[in-house]
C-alpha positions, 0 to 999 in steps of 0.5 A: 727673550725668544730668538725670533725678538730679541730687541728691546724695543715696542712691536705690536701685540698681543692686543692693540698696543705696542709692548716689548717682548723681552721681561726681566725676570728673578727667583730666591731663596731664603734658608735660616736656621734660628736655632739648633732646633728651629728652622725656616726657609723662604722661596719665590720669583716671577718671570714674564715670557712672550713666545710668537707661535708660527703654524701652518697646515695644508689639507690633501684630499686622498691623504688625511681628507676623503673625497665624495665624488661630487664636491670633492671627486674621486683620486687615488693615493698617488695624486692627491689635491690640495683644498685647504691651507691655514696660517697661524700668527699666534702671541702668548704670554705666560707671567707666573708668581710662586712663593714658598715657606717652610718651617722645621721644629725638632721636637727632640733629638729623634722627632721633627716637625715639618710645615711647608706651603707653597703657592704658585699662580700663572696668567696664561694669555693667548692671541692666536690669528688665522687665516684660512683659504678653503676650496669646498668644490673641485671640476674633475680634470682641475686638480693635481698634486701640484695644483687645485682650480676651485669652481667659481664661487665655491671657496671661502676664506677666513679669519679666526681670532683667539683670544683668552686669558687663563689664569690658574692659582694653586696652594698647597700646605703640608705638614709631616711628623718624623720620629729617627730613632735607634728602633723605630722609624715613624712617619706621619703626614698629611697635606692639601692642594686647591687648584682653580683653572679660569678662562675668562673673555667677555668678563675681561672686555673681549670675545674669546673667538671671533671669525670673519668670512668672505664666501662665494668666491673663486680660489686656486692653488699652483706650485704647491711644495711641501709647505705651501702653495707657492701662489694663491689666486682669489677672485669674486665668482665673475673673475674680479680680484679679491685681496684676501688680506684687506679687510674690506673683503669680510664680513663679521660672522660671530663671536664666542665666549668660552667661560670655563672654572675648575677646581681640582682639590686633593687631600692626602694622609699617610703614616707609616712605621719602619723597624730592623728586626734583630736576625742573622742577617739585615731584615728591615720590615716597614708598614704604612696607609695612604688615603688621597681624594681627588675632586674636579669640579667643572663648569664650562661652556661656549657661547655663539654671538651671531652677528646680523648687523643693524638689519637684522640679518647675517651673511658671508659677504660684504655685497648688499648687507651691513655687516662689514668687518672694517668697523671692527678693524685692528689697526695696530696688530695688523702692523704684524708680518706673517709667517711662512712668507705670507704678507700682513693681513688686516685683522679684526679685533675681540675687544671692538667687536665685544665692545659693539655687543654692549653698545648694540646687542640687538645686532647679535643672536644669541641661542637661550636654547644652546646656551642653556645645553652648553652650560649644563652638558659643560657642567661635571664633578667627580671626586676619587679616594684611593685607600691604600696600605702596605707592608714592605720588607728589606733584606740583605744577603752574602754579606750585604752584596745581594740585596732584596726589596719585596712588598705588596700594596691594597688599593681600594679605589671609591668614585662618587661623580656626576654630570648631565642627564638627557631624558626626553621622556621628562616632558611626556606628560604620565598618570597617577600609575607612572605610565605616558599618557598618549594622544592619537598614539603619541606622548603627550608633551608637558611643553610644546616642541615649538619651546626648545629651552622649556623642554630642554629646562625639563629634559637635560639635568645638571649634574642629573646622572649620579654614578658610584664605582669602587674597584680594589686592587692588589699591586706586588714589587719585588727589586733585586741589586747584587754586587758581582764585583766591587764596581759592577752592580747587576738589578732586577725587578717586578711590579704591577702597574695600572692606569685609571679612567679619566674622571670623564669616564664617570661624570660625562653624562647619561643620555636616555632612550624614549621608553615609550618606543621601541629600542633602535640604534637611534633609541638607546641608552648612550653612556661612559661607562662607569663599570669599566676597569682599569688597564693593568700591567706587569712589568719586569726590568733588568739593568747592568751597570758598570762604574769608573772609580769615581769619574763615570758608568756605563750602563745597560737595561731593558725592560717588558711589559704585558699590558690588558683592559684597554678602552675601547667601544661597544653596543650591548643588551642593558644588564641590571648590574650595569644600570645599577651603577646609574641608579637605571631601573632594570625594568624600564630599561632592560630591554634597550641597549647601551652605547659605551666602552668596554674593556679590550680582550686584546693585550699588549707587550710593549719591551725596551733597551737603553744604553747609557754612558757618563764619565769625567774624561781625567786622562786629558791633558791639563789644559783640557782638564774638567771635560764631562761627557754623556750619552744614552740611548732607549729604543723601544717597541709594541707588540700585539693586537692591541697595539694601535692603544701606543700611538703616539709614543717615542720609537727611539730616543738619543741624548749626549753631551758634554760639560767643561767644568773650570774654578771660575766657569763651565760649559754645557751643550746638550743633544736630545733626538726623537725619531719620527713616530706614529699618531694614528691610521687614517682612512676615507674614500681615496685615501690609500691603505696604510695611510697614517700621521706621523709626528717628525723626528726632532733634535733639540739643542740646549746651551748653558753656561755659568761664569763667577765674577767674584766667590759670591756673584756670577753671570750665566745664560740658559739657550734652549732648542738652539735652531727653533726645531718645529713640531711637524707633523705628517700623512704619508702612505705608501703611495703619497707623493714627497711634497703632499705628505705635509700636515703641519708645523709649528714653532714657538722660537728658541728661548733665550735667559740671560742672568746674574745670580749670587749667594750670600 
């Protein structure tokens, strides 16, 4: 259960019907040994948990949106308006299945078989409802950081509706042979995994998105605090009260479909040979190939139902058409308080409005056109092989007290994928010898420009753009422990690291320039680029730890790292090496220029120290006898001109605890503090220098506890981020007042498990 329901009783959502939101749940495991030499263990469970997500956000003009001194006038960074506050209510229920089986054969004394298979599906559904209140124009003198007067009829309010349904089944059978024997050390593998990612809506009875509009009118914010406008005023454009949580205020605009299906295959096969050689000292030297192939297969797409009623026309406004939301009322989820003090509101529901479609789809619109591009643009495979092999040697030096762990590792990297072409010229009509033929100077078109989906049928290709990559890259290790005392350990260590383009990189499509026109910015080549290299880094660590003879460590470490080729963008002359990756004639296309990305001549150095410490607190007295404690600490930094390419990651972190350990039961609290960290710089007219977001420091608090009601049954419970800490998130500059450096927050409640558990 969460903690914000935790009644067993019916409550509306996610849909229209009333459910409980607290679910049983259970997991197994089966472990058997037939026979000396044959084995089997079986594994599964199913949990069913609802989480009510609350958000709110706020939008400062001169702080995290720009002004264009005419709709929205100019300010300075110390006194930014408010012109937009949103509010979430948001049901998600997650139910997931898993199931496992293993199988061990020993085939003799040194050789085992082992199959294993795994399969775990999730039904993921998510109803998220907003209401939005948009001020879209401001008089100059009608604002300050503590209230905003929207010019009559210029605001907007809003209701969005999400609903999806994500389901997400994966299976994955493994089989490894290992040979134990007093010389050799052998180990063969290989295994599969298929993932198939759906979101489904329209097949499933509802629209994924619907929205509802009330425009013209007139919206005021005063007593704003950091949350929110304490009041909020809405009138119609000649001062009459509008209540923007009735339903009569709408009208509906549209609704969507989101269909997406992805399919992530990955096959891997390795082998490996391991053997102590005969030396003076302990030498073990070990050899191995590894090959994985990862596949995505993609096809996505949105759809705009546009709603125009009977009359065949669309509006914002209930005056004077018949597109009214109340026919599409929700009655049973409006029931539904909001969050953040904000009153009930009455909602429109995807299943009605869908419903509506079927029996009526000549009161909607729907783009063939768009369609068409959505689905092709929205379409991409890529499959990547990593061929790899290794050789890795171990040694043990001063009468085993240092030991070394050096190796080397090939990788051989191969990228086949595909993803859309746009290429205009598909519609110029050519002769026999290739060129455009031109009428009055202009290319002759195959289909008019009046039939957007005939000519974008020729010129926007699925799949069309094919691109091919390998790269091979060399990765050495060296780790290094030395005992300078019995219970003092001293590690070192080297390696080389690198991080891979996304897919996306590869399959997200090529879009070509009109090649019988001269190159401009508008009239070029705009592609990912496939010819981009991995970022790499090389990373050192050294650690010291110190242990309490059977009851505890300490520990300290830090660590540098050197990183190069990050992403970044950029415009450049065409080369015939760069499209050949695409397949490109260099002489049709040499001439024109590409917009893409590149890799950065800017490095990094990114460097850290963490402090950690664990004991069994045995000098307590009897009666306090079982105390555990813990704590540790990691404080890291950037360095360098390409630093902005580590937003978002963690500054500081601090966890601790302590466990009380008994016969019959124990105890556990958990701590875990992350300081406040930057996301990214933003910048516009009115927004001050320096000026970025910021994720909110955090302190999470988990409880847990276990009591055994006989040897082989016992209860426990499991309360996770005790407090509901919220996901908040920050724009401040140095000149941005306390109560306007709010973005947003958002919580999804403490989760709470309570259980039985035995062992039999």
């Amino acid at each position: 259960m969460r903690d914000d329901e935790r009644d067993f009783r019916k409550s509306p959502g996610p849909f229209e019907a009333y459910t409980r939101k607290v679910k049983p749940g259970f997991d197994f495991s089966y472990i058997r040994p037939v026979n000396r030499n044959f084995g089997f263990t079986l594994s599964g469970g199913h949990s069913d948990n609802g989480t009510l997500e609350k958000f709110i956000q706020n939008q400062w003009r001169g702080v995290q949106a720009a002004t264009n001194g005419t709709a929205f006038p100019h300010t300075t960074p110390d006194q930014p308006y408010l012109t937009q506050t949103q509010v979430r209510d948001g049901t998600k229920k997650a139910a997931r299945t898993s199931f496992g089986a293993t199988v061990d054969y020993r085939l003799s004394p040194h050789d085992r078989l082992s199959f294993s298979y795994q399969h775990y599906f999730i039904d993921f559904l998510v109803l998220n409802r907003t209401i939005t209140y948009s001020i879209t124009s401001v008089a100059p003198g009608n604002f300050s950081p503590t209230f905003t007067r929207g010019t009559a009829g210029q605001g907007n309010l809003q209701l969005g509706n999400v609903f999806r349904d994500r389901t997400d089944a994966t299976a994955t059978p493994s089989l490894v042979w290992r040979h134990d024997g007093p010389v050799w050390k052998m180990e063969a593998g290989a295994g599969y995994s298929r993932s198939m990612d759906t979101r489904r809506a329209v097949d499933k009875g509802f629209f994924s998105n619907s929205t509802a509009q009330r425009s013209g009118a007139t919206i005021s914010f005063a007593d704003n605090f950091y949350l929110r406008p304490n009041t909020i005023t809405v009138t119609d454009a000649a001062g009459a009260p509008l209540d923007p949580y009735n339903i009569n205020t709408y009208v509906a605009t549209q609704g969507t479909s989101n269909p997406q299906t992805d399919y992530a295959i990955q096959k891997k096969a390795n082998a490996s040979v391991q053997r102590e050689l005969s030396t003076r000292v302990p030498f073990v030297v070990k050899a191995g190939v590894d090959f994985r192939q990862d596949e995505r297969d993609i096809k996505e797409a949105s759809f705009n139902y546009q709603f125009v009623g009977a009359d065949g026309r669309g509006s914002t406004t209930p005056v004077g058409n018949d597109d009214s939301a109340v026919p599409f009322f929700a009655p049973g989820y409006s029931q539904r308080s909001m969050p953040f003090g904000f009153p009930k509101v009455q909602w429109i529901d995807n299943v009605r409005l869908w419903n509506a479609y079927v029996a009526n789809p000549g009161h909607f619109t729907l783009g063939q056109n768009a369609k068409y591009l959505s689905e092709t643009n929205g379409s991409r495979h890529a499959v990547e092989l990593v061929s790899s092999g290794y050789v890795r040697g171990d040694v043990q030096l001063l009468e085993r007290r240092l030991k070394l762990i050096g190796g080397l590792r090939l990788e051989q990297t191969n990228i086949d994928a595909e993803g859309p072409l746009t290429d205009r010229t598909r519609n110029f009509r050519r002769d026999a010898s290739g060129k455009v033929v031109l009428v009055n100077g202009a290319p002759q078109l195959i289909v008019p420009s009046s039939n957007a989906l005939g000519v974008s049928q020729l010129a926007v290709i699925d799949r069309g753009a094919k691109v091919e990559k390998e790269y091979l890259r060399w990765f050495p290790s060296l780790n290094a422990s030395f005992n300078l005392r019995e219970n003092l350990i001293a590690r070192a260590a080297y390696a080389h690291l690198i991080g891979r383009p996304n897919f996306n990189q590869f399959a997200g499509g090529l879009s070509l320039p009109d090649d019988s026109i001269a190159p401009s910015p508008t009239n070029r080549i705009v592609v990912n680029n496939a010819g981009i290299k991995p970022w790499s880094a090389k990373s050192i660590n050294a650690r010291l730890e110190y242990y309490f003879e059977g009851v505890g460590q300490v520990s300290v470490g830090g660590y540098r790292r050197e990183f190069e080729n990050f992403f970044g963008n950029t415009t450049f002359r065409a080369t015939p090496e760069f499209l050949a990756l695409y397949g490109l004639d260099a002489q049709t296309y040499g001439a024109y220029e590409v917009a893409t990305q590149h890799n950065l001549d800017s490095t990094v150095r990114m460097s850290g120290v963490d402090v950690g410490y664990k004991q069994a607190l045995t000098f307590l007295p009897r009666w306090a006898r079982g105390v555990n404690v813990f704590a540790n600490a990691a404080v890291q930094r950037t360095e360098g001109p390409a630093a902005a390419n580590f937003n978002g990651y963690i500054p500081r972190r601090v966890n601790g605890g302590f466990a009380l350990l008994r016969e019959r039961y124990n105890f556990r609290m958990n701590w875990s503090h992350q300081s406040k960290n930057r996301l990214g710089e933003i910048t516009g007219t009115s927004i001050g220098p320096g000026t970025f977001q910021w994720q909110s420091s955090r302190v999470f608090l988990d409880i847990l506890g276990e009591y055994a009601l006989t040897k082989r049954i016992g209860v426990y419970f499991t309360l996770r981020n005790v407090g509901d800490t919220p996901d908040q998130r920050e724009i401040e500059g140095p000149l941005t007042p306390a109560h306007a450096q709010f973005r947003s927050r958002e919580q999804a409640g403490s989760l709470w498990t309570f259980g039985v558990k035995g062992t039999f």
